[in-house]
N, C-alpha and C positions, 0 to 999 in steps of 0.2 A: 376609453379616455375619460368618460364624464363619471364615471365610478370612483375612478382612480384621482380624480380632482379634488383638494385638497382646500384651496385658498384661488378663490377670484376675486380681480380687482374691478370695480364698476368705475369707468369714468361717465360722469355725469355734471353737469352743471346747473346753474340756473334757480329759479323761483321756485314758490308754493307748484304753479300753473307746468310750467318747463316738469316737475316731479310727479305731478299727476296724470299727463299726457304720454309719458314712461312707462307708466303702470304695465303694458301690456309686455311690452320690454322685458321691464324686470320680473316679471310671471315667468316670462319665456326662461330667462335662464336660472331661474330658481329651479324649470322643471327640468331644465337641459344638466346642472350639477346641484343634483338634490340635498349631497350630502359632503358642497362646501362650505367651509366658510367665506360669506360673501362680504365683504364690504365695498364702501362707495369712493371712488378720490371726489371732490365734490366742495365749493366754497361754501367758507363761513365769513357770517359779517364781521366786520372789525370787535372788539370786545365784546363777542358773542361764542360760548363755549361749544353748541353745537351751530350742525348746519341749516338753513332752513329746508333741506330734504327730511330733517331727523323729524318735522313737526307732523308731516305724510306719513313717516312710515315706518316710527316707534311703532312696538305692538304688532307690526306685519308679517313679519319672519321672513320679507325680502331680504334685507340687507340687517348685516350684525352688525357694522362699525364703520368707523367715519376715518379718512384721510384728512387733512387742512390741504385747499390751495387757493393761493392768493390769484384771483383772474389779471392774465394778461403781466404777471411777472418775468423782470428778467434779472431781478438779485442773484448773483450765485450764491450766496450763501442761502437762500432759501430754495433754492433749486437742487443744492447740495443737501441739505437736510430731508428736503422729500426722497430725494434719490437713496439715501441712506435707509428710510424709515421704509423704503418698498423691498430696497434690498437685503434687510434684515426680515422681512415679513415673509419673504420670497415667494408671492402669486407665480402660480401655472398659467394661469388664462387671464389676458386683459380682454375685457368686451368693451366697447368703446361705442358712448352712447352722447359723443360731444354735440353741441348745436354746428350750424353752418356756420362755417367760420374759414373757407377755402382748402382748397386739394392740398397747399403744399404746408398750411399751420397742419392739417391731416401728419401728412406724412413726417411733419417735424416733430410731431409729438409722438407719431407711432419709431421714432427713431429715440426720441428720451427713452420708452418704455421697454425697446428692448436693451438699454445698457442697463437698464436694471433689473434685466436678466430674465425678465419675463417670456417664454418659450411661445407662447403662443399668443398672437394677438384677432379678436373677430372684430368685427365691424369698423374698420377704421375705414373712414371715408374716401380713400385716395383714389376716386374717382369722381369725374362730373356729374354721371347719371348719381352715386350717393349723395351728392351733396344739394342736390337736388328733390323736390317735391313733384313728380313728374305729372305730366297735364294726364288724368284718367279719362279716354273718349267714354266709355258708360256713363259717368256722371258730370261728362260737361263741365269737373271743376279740378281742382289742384287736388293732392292727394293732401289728407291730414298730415302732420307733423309726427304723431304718435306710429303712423302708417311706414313714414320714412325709416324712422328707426327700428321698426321691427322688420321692415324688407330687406335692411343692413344686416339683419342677425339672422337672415336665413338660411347658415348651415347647421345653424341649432333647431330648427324648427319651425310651424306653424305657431304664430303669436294668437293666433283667434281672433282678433280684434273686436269682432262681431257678438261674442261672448261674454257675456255680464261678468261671470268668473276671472275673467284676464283685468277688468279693475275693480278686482274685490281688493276692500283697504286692510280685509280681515278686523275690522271694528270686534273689537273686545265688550263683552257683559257690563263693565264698568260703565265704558262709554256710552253704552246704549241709556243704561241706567242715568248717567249724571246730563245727556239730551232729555230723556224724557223728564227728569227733577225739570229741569229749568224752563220747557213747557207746559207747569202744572197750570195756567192760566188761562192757556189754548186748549185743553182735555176736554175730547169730544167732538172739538169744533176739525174740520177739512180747513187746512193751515198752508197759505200763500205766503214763499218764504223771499224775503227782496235782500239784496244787498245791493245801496248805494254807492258804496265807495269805490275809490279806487288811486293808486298810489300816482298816477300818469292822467298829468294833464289833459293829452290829446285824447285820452280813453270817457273823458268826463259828459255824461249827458249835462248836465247841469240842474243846479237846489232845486230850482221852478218847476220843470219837466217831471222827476220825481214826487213831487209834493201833487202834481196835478194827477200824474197818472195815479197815485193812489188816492186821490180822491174822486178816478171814475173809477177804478176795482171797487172803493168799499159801495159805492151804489150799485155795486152791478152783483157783488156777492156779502150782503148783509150779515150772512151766518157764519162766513170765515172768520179766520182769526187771523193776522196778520205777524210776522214773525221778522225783524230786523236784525239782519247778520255781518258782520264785520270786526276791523279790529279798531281798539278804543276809541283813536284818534275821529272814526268815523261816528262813532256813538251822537253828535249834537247836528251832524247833516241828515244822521238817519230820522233823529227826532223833528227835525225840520220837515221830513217828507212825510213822515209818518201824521204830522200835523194834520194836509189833507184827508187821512183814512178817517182821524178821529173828530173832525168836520160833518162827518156824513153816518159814519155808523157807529156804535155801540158794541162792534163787535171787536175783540179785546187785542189787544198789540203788546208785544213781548220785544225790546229793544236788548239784546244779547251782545252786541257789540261790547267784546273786551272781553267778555265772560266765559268763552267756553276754547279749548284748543282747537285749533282745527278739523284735527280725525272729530273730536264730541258736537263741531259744527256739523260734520259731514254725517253721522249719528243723528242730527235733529232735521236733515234736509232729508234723512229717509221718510222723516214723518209727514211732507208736505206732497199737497198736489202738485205743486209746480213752484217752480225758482225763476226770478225775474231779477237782472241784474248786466252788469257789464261784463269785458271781458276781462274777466279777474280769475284769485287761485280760488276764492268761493263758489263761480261758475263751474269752473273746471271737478268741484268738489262734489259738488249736485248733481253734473252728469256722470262720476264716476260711480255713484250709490242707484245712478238708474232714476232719477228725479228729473222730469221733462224739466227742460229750461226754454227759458222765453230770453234768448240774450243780444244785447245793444250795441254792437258792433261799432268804432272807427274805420275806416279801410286803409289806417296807417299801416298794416299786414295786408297781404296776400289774402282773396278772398278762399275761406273752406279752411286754411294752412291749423289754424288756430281755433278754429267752430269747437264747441263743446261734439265728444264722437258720440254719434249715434241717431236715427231717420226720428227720435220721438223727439227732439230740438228743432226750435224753429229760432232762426236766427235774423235779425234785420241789418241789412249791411247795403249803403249807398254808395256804391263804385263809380265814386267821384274822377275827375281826369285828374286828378294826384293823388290818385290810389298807389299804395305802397309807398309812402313815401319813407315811413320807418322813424317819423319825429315822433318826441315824446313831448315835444310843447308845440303848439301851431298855434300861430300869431296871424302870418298871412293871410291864412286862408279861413283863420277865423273857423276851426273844425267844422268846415260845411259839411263835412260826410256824414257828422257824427248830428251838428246842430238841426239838420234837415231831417231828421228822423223827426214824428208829430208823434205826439202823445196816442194819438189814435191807432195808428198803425200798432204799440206796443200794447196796444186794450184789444184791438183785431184779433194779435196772434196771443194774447192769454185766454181770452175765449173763444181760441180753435182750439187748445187744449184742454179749458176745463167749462166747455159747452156755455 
């Protein structure tokens, strides 16, 4: 059957983070129909001509092409026109790689996909136990998010997750090359890669915390070089934080916010010791290149669900009694999960990684 496969549809949704946390996922069925054409159904922003999956995974040879869909529509006329555009495509195999979103939006949507004629559908979640992150007793915690969805596509196979390979971005020659161009400042130096930002309130350590904690990194590692990643907007909070580095040491800060695409970020975060940052799609970018992260959790999530994957991550995360609560502004509670993290504890676990 997987020889004979022709055109598969990926449904997928979501962020930078949501697309990188996939990776194993979509390995899996790259390997399961090698020689289809894949594409992804998958949103784009409003006046925006690709998806933000296309910024991951140009150049990968995961997926060839993008669907449009509007999240959470109920236009027919737009629902008419996808239907039309799948039905003239005509996919074999839907794999279905939605977030949690309930059994029965599950089985509403695995009912659109077969009117349009799609023969076979894998992974649709139309059970409790799929929609679920199941509690693993070995490790005492929830299962990753990445974990979920490949346990969903297990009649295609073992995803690896354990396997560096399963999130290779396949970074191109290019990209390596225009990372290293825009590090010629840090050449030589062992380069600590931070990214401040982040698009969600409740996620936000705060300007002070940042400014401080780099101004105990740069006393405590004088020869590194200090490397600031994000995108534009974030570019004047990074120079904010970056302030304290350049307080204390001489050793050289490269502020790259706005400058480099994602995959050419995730190309410069091969070159670092260790990535320190929130929980963002820059995190998630760091650990899919194999780059220890030191990352600052909310416990607006589920603790583990969303952890960058892999035992070389250390993660700080205060399992406040409104943990999970799933806001993106807290006002209330005044982000005590997140505000309660000390400077120290985030200087502790970068020097359990780079001694």
């Amino acid at each position: 059957m997987a020889t004979s496969t022709k055109r598969v549809l990926i449904y997928r949704m979501g962020s930078l983070g949501d697309t990188l946390v996939a990776l194993p996922a979509l390995h899996l069925v790259a390997r399961a129909f090698p020689d289809a054409e894949r594409r992804m159904l998958t949103n784009f922003p409003v006046n925006v001509k690709a998806p933000p999956a296309a910024a991951i995974l140009e150049n990968s040879g995961l997926v060839h092409g993008y669907f449009r869909y509007a999240v959470g529509t109920r236009s027919p006329r737009e629902l008419l026109l996808l239907w039309w555009q799948l039905v003239r495509w005509r996919p074999q195999v839907l794999v279905y790689l939605g977030p949690i979103r309930g059994v029965e939006t599950a089985r509403r949507d695995a009912k659109f996909f077969r009117l349009c004629g799609i023969p076979r559908l894998v992974g649709v979640p139309d059970t409790d136990d799929m929609q679920q992150n199941r509690w693993q007793e070995s490790e005492q915690a929830l299962e990753p998010e990445g974990a979920r969805l490949a346990r969903n596509l297990a009649e295609l196979g073992d995803a690896h997750l354990d396997d560096p390979a399963s999130w290779d971005l396949h970074l191109t020659p290019a990209e390596h090359a225009r990372a290293t161009q825009a590090l010629i400042a840090v050449a030589g130096r062992p380069i600590i890669a931070v990214s401040v930002g982040t698009k969600v309130q409740s996620k936000d350590w705060g300007r002070d915390n940042w400014r401080a904690l780099l101004t105990r990194l740069a006393a405590l590692y004088p020869g590194h070089g200090l490397v600031l990643s994000g995108a534009a907007e974030e570019g004047e909070a990074s120079e904010f934080a970056a302030h304290g580095w350049r307080g204390v040491s001489s050793g050289p800060v490269v502020n790259l916010c706005g400058l480099l695409t994602p995959r050419e970020s995730a190309a410069a975060f091969v070159q670092a010791r260790v990535f320190v940052g929130h929980d963002s799609g820059p995190m998630h970018l760091a650990a899919a290149v194999q780059t220890p992260c030191v990352a600052i959790f909310a416990a607006r999530n589920k603790p583990r669900v969303w952890f960058p994957y892999g035992r070389q991550h250390r993660v700080i995360y205060h399992q406040t009694d409104c943990w999970g609560c799933g806001l993106e502004t807290c006002t209330v509670e005044r982000k005590r999960c997140l505000t309660s993290i000390l400077v120290e504890e985030v200087v502790a676990e970068v020097r359990a990684i780079l001694g």
